[in-house]
C-alpha positions, 0 to 999 in steps of 0.5 A: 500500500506503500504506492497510495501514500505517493499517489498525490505527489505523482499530481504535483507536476501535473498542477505545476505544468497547468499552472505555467501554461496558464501564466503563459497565456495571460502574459501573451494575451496582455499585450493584445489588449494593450495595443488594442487600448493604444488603437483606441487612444489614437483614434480619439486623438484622431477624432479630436485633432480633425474637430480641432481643425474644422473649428479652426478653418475659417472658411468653416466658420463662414459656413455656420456664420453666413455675413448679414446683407451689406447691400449698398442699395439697401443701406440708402433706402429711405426712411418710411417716415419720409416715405409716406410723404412721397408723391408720385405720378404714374402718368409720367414714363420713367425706366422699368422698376422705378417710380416718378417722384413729383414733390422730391428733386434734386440738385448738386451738393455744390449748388445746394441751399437750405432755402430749397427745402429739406434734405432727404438723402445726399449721394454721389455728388447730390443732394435730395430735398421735399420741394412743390411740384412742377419745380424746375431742379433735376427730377427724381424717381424713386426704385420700386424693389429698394426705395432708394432714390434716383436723379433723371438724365437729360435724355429722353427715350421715343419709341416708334420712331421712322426715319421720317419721324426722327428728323421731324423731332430733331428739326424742333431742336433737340440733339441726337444721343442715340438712333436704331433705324431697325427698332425705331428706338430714338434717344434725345438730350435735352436741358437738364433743368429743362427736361420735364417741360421738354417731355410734356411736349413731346407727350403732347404731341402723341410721341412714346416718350419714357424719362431715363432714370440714373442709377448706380451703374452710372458715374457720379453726378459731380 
């Protein structure tokens, strides 16, 4: 019975051998974890140094923060209050998408006096003021979209005109800007102080008469 007294210690190597495997495979497993610990932390670092980047680009923030309108037709609108106080003439032909303006003229900077009337708005070289109608300074129209006020030109646009027609107009002494036979489209100068009464007459006389109206793409009115 000798053999069952040693019968544990033949266990001793066994438990030693499973004890030493186990130890190896912790130990190769750890670094496994590590790296895929370090993966992890690399690609926060990736995320956060890319939000980083987006914050930083200004073109980004352009994007999030669009500029407001700085429109330089907006800024001179005119006040409503003054609006109101506005009259205008439909009956009187001016260039598309502006309105005639019978109780506001204008005149230059220059040439301006209190005595006239009441400023309203002062641009490129000129000075807008209330006055009566039928006045005899630089007519004004005032833009439908923007409310912005505009002076007249000294010409005038006739449409419908022959070549017949042309030299009937010119011979009553008024000077050719512009003439296509094609369309039948005459363009005339006239006084500037003079242009309104130079308009009526020729409405009178059964002409297609439009006021051209100045406005920004033109030169300044010094």
């Amino acid at each position: 019975m000798e053999w069952i007294k040693r019968l544990p210690l033949l266990f001793v190597p066994v438990f030693i051998l499973v004890y030493l495997l186990r130890d190896k495979n912790q130990t190769e497993m750890r670094p496994s974890s590590t790296i895929v610990s370090r993966q992890v932390a690399s690609s926060s670092k990736t995320i956060t140094k890319k939000t980083n980047n987006i914050e930083s680009r200004p073109e980004i923030k352009k994007i999030v923060h669009l500029p407001k309108n700085q429109d330089s037709l907006l800024r001179d609108r005119t006040p409503q209050s003054l609006q109101s106080e506005f009259q205008h003439d439909p009956s009187i032909i001016v260039s598309k998408g502006n309105e005639f303006l019978t109780n506001v003229a204008a005149i230059s900077k220059s040439d301006y006096s209190s005595k006239m009337g009441t400023i309203i708005h002062e641009a490129n070289g000129l000075v807008f003021f209330k006055s009566e109608p039928d006045h005899n300074f630089i007519p004004v129209a005032q833009s439908r979209m923007t409310r912005a006020l505009y002076p007249m030109s000294s010409v005038l646009h006739i449409k419908g005109v022959n070549p017949s027609l042309r030299d009937d107009i010119l011979g009553q002494g008024y000077s050719e800007h512009y003439y296509q036979p094609r369309i039948k489209f005459l363009s005339i100068k006239s006084d500037p102080s003079n242009i309104m009464k130079a308009y009526s007459d020729l409405r009178q006389k059964g002409y297609n008469v439009q006021l051209e109206v100045l406005t920004p793409h033109h030169k300044t009115f010094n």
